[in-house]
N, C-alpha and C positions, 0 to 999 in steps of 0.2 A: 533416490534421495541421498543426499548428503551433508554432514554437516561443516560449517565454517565458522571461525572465532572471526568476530569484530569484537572491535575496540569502540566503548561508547561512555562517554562520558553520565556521571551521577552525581550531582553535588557535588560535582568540580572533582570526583575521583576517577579511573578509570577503569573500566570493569568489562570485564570478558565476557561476551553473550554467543553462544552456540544458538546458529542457525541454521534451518532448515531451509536448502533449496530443492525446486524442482527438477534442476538440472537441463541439459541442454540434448537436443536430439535431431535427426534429422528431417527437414520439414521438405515438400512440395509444391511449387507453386502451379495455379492451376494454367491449364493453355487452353485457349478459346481461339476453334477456330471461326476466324472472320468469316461476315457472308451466311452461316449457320444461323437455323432459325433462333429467335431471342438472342443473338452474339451480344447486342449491348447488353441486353439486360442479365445476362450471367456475370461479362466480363464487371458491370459495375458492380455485382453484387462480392464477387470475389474481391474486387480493388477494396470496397468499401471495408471487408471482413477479414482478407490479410494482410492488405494493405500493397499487394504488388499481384499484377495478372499477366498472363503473357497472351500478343496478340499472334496468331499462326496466319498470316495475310501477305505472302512472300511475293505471289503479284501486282498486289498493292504498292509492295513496298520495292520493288522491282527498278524505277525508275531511279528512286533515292539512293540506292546503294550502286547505282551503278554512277550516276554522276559522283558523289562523293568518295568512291572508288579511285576513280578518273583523279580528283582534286587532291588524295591524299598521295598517289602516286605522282605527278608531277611535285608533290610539295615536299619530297623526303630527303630527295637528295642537296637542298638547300636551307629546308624548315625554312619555305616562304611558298606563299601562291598571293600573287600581287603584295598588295601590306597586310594581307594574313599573316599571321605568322607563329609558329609551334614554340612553346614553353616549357619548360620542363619542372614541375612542381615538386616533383619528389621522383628519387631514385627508377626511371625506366618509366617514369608515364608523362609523356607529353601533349599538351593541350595546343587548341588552336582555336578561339573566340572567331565565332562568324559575325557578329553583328556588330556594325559601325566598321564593316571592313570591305575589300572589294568582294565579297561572298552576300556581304548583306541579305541583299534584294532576293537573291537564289534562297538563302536562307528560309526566308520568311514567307517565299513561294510553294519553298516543296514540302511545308507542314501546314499550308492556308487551308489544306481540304485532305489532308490524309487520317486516315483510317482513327487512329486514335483520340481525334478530336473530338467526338461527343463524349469519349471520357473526362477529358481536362479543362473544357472550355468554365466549368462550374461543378463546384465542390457539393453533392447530393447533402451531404454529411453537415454542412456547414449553414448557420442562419444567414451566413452573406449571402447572397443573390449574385451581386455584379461580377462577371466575368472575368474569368484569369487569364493574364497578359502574358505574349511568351516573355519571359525575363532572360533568358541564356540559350545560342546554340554554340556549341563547339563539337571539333571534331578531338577525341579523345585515342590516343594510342599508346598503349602500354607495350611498351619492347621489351621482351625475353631477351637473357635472363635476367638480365639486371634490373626489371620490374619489381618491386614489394609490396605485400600490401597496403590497405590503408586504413588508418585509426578508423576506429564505427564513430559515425556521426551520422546526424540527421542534413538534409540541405535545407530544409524549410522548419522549423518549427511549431511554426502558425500556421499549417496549411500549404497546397499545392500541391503540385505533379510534377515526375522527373517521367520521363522519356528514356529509351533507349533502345536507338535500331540496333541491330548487328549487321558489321559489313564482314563478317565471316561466321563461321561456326564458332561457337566461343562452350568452351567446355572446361573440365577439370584443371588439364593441361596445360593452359592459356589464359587461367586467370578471370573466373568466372564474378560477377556479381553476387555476397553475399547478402542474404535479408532476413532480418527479425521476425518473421510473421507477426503480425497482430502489436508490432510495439509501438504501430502507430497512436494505438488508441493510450497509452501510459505516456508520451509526449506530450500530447493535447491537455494531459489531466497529472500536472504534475504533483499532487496530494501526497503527502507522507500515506492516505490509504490506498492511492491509488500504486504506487511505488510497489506497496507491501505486499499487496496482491498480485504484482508482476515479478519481485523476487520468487514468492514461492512457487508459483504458475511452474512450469516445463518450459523451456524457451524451444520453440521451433526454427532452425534456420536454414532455411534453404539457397544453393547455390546451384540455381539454372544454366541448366544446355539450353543453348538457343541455336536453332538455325539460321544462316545465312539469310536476311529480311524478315528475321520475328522481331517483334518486338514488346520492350519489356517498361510496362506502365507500375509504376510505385509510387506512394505518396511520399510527398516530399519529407513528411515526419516520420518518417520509419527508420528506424536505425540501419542501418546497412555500412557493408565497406565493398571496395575492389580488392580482390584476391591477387596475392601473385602470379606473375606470369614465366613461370621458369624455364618456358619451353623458348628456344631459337628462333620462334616467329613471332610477329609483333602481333595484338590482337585489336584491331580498329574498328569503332563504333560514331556512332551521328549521336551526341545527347542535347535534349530540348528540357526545358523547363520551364513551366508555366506559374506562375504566381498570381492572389489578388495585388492589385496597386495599393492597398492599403495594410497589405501586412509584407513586408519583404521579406526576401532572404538576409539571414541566414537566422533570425528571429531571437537570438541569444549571443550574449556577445562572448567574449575567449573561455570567460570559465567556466561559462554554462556550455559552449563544447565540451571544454574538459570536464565537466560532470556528466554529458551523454555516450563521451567515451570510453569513461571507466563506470557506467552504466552498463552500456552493450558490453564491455568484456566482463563482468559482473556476471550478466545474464547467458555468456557465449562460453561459462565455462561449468 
């Protein structure tokens, strides 16, 4: 525990209130290996509770990682594969949108039936019913060392699933994915009581090793960022995201990001 002075206003005065947080520690996410008896039914129970699970299905995922292996290798020494083509969004992480490009169809083929998809097709947690669309594939590459990380934000607010193969081993080193545990559920329920109860809570954050074809299922409301990548080699992943059609991304507009990123570092420290 620790204490911290904000500043809060009283009658239009300003007044110093010492709080008590739970502070921040480091969390686990769990790995389910695929194929294992009950795999869905653990893996949803974990998604649903901390909001990110990892799938261990390297054969499954065996084909994916090898074709888009192939695609990110032809596509570096240009940043193009047909009118695909890599962006650079911020300092060492470049993206590259599959969809509505010559990747499209590939796209949308090599996640119609893999492994993950009884997790994301529909939200257990949620009264909607109707099925979530994929809304985004790119291929995402953070280059060492000129990588940083990136502000904690949510991708969905209102629900959904973010996706993430690994097309290598992705560890400390290379700039792992970091996650809130469990902040999914203080997103959904933005309540000055529900806030208060995730201030003082312990914030658990975990930043998973993955193997080469695990992969890594999160909800889309979870706070999370990418970690730097300070090491010499690039670190490349396949990310998918699923949304309903009636709640999109990104569910909040600029300044409600900027109130869930000085949330997450609120809660990350």
């Amino acid at each position: 525990m620790w204490g911290r002075a904000a500043c809060v206003g009283a009658g239009g005065a300003a007044v110093a209130l010492a709080v008590s947080k739970g502070g921040s520690s480091l969390g686990t996410i769990s790995t389910v290996e695929w194929g294992s008896p009950g795999a869905v039914v653990t893996a949803r129970d974990r998604l649903s509770h901390d909001g990110a699970v990892i799938l261990r299905c390297n054969e499954k995922t065996e084909a994916i990682v090898s074709r888009m292996t192939e695609v990110l290798e032809q596509a570096r020494p240009t940043g193009r594969y047909g009118n695909a083509t890599f962006t650079q969004s911020s300092l060492g992480r470049h993206h590259m949108p599959l969809l509505g490009t010559t990747l499209n169809q590939e796209a949308l083929d090599l996640q119609a039936t893999a492994v993950w998809r009884p997790l994301v097709d529909v939200d257990p947690s949620s009264v909607e019913t109707s099925r979530h669309t994929i809304s985004l594939a790119q291929l995402l590459d953070s280059r060492g060392p000129q990588s940083q990380p990136q502000i904690w934000h949510a991708d969905n607010t209102r629900g959904g699933f973010t996706v993430v193969v690994a097309l290598c081993d992705v560890h400390a080193e290379n700039g792992p994915t970091a996650i809130q545990l469990g902040s999914h559920h203080s997103i959904s329920d933005l309540s000055l009581q529900s806030l208060w109860r995730t201030w003082w809570r312990p914030t658990l954050i975990a930043t998973p090793h993955l193997r080469k074809g695990d992969v890594l299922v999160y909800a889309a409301s979870v706070i999370h960022r990418g970690e730097a990548n300070p090491s010499s080699h690039s670190r490349p992943v396949l990310v998918y995201r699923y949304d309903a059609p009636s709640k999109p991304a990104p569910g909040v507009g600029a300044l409600g990001a900027q109130a869930i990123n000085v949330l997450g570092w609120l809660l990350s420290i």
